[in-house]
KOLGU-4560 file (N, C-alpha, C; in nm, 3 decimals, padded with zeros to 5 digits):
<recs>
<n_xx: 12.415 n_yy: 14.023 n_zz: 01.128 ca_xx: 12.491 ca_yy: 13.906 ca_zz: 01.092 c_xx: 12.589 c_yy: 13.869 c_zz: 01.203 mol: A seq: 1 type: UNK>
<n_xx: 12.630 n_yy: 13.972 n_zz: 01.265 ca_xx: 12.720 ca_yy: 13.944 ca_zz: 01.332 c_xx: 12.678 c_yy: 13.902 c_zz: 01.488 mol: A seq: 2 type: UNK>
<n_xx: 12.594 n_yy: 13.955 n_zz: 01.489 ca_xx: 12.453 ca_yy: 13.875 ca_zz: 01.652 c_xx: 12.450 c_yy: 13.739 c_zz: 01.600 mol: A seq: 3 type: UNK>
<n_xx: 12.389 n_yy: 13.704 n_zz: 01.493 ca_xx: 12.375 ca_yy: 13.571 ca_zz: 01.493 c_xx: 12.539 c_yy: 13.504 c_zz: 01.494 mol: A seq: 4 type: UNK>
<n_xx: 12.586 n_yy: 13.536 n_zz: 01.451 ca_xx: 12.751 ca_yy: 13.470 ca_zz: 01.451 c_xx: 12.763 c_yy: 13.440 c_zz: 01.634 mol: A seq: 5 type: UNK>
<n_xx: 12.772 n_yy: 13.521 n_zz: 01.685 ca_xx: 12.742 ca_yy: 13.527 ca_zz: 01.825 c_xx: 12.680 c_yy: 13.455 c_zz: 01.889 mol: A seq: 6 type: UNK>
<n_xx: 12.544 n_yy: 13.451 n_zz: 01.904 ca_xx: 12.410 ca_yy: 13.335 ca_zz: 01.943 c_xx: 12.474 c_yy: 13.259 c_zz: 01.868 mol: A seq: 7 type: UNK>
<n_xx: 12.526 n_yy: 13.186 n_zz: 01.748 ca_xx: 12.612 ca_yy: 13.055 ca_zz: 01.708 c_xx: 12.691 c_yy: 13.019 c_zz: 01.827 mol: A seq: 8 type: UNK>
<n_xx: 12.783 n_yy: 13.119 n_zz: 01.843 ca_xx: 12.915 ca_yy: 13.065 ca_zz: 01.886 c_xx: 12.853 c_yy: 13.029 c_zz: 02.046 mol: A seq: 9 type: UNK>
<n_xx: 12.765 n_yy: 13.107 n_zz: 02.096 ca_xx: 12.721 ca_yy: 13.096 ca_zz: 02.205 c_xx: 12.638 c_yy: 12.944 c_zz: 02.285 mol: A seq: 10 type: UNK>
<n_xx: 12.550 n_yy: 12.881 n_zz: 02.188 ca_xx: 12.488 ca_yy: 12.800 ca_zz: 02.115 c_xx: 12.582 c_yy: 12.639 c_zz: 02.153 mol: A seq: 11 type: UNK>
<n_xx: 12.697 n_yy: 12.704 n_zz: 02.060 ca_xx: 12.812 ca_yy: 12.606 ca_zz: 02.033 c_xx: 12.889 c_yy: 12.567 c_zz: 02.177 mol: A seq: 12 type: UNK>
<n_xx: 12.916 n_yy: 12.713 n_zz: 02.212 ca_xx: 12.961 ca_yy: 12.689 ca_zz: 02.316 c_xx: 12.924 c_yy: 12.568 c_zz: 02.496 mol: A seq: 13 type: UNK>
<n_xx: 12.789 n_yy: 12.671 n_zz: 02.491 ca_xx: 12.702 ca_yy: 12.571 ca_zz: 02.562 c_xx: 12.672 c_yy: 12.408 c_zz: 02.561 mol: A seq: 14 type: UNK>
<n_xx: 12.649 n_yy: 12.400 n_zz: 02.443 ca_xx: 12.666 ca_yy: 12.287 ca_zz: 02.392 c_xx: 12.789 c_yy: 12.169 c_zz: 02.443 mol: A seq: 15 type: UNK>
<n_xx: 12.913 n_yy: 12.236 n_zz: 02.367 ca_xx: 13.008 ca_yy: 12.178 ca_zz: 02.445 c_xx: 13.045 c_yy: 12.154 c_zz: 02.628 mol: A seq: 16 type: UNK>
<n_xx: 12.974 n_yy: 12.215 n_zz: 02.650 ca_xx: 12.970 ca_yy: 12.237 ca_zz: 02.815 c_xx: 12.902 c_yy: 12.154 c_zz: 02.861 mol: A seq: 17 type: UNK>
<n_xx: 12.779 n_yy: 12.134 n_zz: 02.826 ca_xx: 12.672 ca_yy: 12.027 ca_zz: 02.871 c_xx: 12.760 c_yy: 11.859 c_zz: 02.815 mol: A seq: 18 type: UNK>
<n_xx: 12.808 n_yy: 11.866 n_zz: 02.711 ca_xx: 12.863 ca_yy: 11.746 ca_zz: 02.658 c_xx: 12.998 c_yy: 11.713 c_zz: 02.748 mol: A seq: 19 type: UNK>
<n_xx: 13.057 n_yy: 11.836 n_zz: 02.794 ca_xx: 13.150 ca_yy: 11.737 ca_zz: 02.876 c_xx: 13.089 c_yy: 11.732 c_zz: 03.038 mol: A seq: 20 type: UNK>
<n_xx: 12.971 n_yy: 11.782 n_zz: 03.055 ca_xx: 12.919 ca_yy: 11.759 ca_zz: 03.176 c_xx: 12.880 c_yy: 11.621 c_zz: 03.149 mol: A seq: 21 type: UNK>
<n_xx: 12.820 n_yy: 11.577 n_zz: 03.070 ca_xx: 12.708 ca_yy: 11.466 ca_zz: 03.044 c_xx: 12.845 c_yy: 11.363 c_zz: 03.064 mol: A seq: 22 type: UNK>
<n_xx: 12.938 n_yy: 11.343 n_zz: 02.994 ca_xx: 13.044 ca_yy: 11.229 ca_zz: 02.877 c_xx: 13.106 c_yy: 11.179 c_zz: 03.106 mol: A seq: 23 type: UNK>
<n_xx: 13.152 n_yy: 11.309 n_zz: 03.183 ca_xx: 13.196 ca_yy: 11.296 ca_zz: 03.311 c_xx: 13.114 c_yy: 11.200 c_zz: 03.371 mol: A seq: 24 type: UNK>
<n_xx: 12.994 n_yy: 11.234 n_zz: 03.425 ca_xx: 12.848 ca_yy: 11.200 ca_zz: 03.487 c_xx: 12.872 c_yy: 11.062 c_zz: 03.416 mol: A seq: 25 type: UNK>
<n_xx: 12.858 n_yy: 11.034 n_zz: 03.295 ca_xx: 12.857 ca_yy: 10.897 ca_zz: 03.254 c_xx: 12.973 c_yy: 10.832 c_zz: 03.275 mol: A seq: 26 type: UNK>
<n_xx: 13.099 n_yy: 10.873 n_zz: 03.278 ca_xx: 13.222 ca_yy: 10.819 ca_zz: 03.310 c_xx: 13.212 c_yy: 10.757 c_zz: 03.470 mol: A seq: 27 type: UNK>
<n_xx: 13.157 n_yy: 10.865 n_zz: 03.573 ca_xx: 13.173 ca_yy: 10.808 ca_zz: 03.709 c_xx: 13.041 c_yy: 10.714 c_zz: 03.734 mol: A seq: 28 type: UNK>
<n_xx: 12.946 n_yy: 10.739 n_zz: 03.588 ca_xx: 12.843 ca_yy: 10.600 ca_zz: 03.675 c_xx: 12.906 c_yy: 10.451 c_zz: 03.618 mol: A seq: 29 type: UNK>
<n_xx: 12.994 n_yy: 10.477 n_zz: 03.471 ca_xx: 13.047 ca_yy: 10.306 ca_zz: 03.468 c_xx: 13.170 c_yy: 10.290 c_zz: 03.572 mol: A seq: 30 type: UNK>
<n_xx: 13.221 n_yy: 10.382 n_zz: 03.619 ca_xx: 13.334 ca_yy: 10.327 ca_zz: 03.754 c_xx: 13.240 c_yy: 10.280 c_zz: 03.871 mol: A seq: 31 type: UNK>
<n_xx: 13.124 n_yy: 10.367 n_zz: 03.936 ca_xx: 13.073 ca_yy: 10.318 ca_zz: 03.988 c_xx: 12.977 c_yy: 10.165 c_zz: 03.979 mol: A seq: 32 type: UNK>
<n_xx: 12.924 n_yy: 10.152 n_zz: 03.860 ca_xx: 12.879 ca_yy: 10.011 ca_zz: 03.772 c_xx: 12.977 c_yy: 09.912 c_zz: 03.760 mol: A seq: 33 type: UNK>
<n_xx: 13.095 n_yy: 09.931 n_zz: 03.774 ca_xx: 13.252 ca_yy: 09.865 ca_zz: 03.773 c_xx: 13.278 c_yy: 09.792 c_zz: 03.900 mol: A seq: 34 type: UNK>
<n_xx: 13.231 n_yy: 09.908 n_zz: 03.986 ca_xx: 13.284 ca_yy: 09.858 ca_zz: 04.116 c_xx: 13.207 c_yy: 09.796 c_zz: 04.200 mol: A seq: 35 type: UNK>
<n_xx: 13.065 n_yy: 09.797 n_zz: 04.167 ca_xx: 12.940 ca_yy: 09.748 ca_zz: 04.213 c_xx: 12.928 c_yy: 09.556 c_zz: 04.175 mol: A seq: 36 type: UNK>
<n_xx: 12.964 n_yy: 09.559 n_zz: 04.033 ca_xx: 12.976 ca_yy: 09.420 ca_zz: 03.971 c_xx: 13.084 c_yy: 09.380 c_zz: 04.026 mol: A seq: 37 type: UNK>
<n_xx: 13.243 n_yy: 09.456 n_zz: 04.069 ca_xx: 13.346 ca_yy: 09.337 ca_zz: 04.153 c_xx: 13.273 c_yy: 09.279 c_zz: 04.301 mol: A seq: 38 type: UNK>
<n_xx: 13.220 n_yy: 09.412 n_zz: 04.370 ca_xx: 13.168 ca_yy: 09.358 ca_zz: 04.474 c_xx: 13.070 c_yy: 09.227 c_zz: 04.468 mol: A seq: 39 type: UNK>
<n_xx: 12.969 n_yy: 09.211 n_zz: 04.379 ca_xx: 12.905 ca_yy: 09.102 ca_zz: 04.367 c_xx: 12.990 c_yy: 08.992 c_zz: 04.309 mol: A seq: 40 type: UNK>
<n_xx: 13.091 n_yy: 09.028 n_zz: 04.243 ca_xx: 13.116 ca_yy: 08.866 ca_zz: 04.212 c_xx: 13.183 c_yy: 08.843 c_zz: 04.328 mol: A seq: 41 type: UNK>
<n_xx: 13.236 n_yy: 08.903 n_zz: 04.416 ca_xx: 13.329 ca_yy: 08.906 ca_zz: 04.524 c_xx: 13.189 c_yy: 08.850 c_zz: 04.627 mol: A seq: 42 type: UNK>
<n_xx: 13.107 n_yy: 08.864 n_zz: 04.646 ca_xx: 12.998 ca_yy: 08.862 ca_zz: 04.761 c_xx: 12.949 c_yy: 08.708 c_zz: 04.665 mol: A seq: 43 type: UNK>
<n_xx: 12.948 n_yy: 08.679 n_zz: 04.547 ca_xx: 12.925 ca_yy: 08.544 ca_zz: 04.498 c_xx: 12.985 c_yy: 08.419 c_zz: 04.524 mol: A seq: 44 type: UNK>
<n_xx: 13.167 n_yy: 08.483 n_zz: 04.535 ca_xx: 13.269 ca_yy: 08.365 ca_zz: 04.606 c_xx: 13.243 c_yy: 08.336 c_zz: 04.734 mol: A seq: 45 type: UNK>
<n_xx: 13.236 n_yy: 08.460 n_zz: 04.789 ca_xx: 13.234 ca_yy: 08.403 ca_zz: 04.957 c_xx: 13.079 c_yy: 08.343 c_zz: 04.931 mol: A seq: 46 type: UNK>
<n_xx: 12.999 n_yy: 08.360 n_zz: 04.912 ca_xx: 12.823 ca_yy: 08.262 ca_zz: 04.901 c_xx: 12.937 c_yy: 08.115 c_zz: 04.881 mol: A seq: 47 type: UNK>
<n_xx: 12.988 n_yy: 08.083 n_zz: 04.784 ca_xx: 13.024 ca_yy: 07.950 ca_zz: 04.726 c_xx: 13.076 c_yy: 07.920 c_zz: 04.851 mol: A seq: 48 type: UNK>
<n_xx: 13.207 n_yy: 07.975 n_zz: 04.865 ca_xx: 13.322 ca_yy: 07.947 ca_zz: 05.026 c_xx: 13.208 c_yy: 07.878 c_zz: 05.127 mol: A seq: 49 type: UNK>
<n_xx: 13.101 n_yy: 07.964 n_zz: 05.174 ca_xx: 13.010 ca_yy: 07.954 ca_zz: 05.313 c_xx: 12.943 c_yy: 07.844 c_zz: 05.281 mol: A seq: 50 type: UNK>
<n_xx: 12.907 n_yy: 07.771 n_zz: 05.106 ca_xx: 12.821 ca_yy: 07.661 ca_zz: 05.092 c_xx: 12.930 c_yy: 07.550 c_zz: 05.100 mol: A seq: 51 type: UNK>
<n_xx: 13.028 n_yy: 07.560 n_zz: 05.076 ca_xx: 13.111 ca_yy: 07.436 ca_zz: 05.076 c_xx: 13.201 c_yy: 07.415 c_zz: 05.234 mol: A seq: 52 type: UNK>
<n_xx: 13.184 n_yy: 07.530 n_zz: 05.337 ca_xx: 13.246 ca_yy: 07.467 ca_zz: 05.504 c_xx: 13.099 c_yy: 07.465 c_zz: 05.556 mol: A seq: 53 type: UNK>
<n_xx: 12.966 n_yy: 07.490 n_zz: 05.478 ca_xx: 12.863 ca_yy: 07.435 ca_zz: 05.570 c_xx: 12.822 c_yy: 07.301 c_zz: 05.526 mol: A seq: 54 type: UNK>
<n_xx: 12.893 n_yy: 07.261 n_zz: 05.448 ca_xx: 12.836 ca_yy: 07.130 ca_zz: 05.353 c_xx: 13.015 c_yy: 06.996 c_zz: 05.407 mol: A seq: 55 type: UNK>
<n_xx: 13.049 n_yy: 07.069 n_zz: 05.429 ca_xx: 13.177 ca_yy: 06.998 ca_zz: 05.467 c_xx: 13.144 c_yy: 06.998 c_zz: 05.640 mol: A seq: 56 type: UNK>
<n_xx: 13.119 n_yy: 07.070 n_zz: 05.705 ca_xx: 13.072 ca_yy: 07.086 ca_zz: 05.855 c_xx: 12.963 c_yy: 06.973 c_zz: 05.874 mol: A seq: 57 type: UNK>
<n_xx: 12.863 n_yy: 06.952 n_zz: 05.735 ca_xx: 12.772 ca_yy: 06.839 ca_zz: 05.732 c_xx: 12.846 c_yy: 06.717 c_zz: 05.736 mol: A seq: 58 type: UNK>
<n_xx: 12.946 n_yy: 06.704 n_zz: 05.692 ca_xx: 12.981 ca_yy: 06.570 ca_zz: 05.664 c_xx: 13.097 c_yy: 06.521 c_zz: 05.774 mol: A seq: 59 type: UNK>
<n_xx: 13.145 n_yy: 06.617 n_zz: 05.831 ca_xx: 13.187 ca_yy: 06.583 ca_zz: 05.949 c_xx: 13.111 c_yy: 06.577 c_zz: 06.032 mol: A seq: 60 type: UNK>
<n_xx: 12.954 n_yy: 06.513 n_zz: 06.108 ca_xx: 12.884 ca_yy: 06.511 ca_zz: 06.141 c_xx: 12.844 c_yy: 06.599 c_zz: 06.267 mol: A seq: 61 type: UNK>
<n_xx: 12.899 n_yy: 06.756 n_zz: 06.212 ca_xx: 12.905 ca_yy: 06.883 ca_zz: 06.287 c_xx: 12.757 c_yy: 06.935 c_zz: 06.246 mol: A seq: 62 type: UNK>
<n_xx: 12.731 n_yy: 06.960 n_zz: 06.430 ca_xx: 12.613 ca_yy: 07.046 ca_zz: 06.377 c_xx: 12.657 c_yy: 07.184 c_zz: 06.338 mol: A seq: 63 type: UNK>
<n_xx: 12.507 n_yy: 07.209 n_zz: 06.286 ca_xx: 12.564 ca_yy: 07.438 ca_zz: 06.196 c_xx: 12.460 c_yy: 07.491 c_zz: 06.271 mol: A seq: 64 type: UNK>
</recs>
């Protein structure tokens, strides 16, 4: 009875170990998923910025 109490706690233990391995691992892939999506909206503004001084460069009858 008291082995199995053991292999329980053992069981249990492990358990908890893998769960805060896993809960970490998933924590640093949404910071990394966080920081991946600022960069694109950030890499989306400057796209807009570069379409509106090459479209304004057009109309000052500047070549690009």
């Amino acid at each position: 009875m008291i082995n199995e109490f053991s292999k329980i706690e053992e069981l249990i233990t492990l358990y908890d170990h893998i769960y805060r391995e896993l809960k970490e691992i998933a924590d640093e892939k949404i910071i990394v998923l966080d920081e991946v999506s600022d960069l694109y909206k950030s890499m989306e503004k400057i796209q807009v910025r570069l379409a509106q001084l090459h479209e304004e460069n057009d109309n000052n009858g500047e070549i690009t």
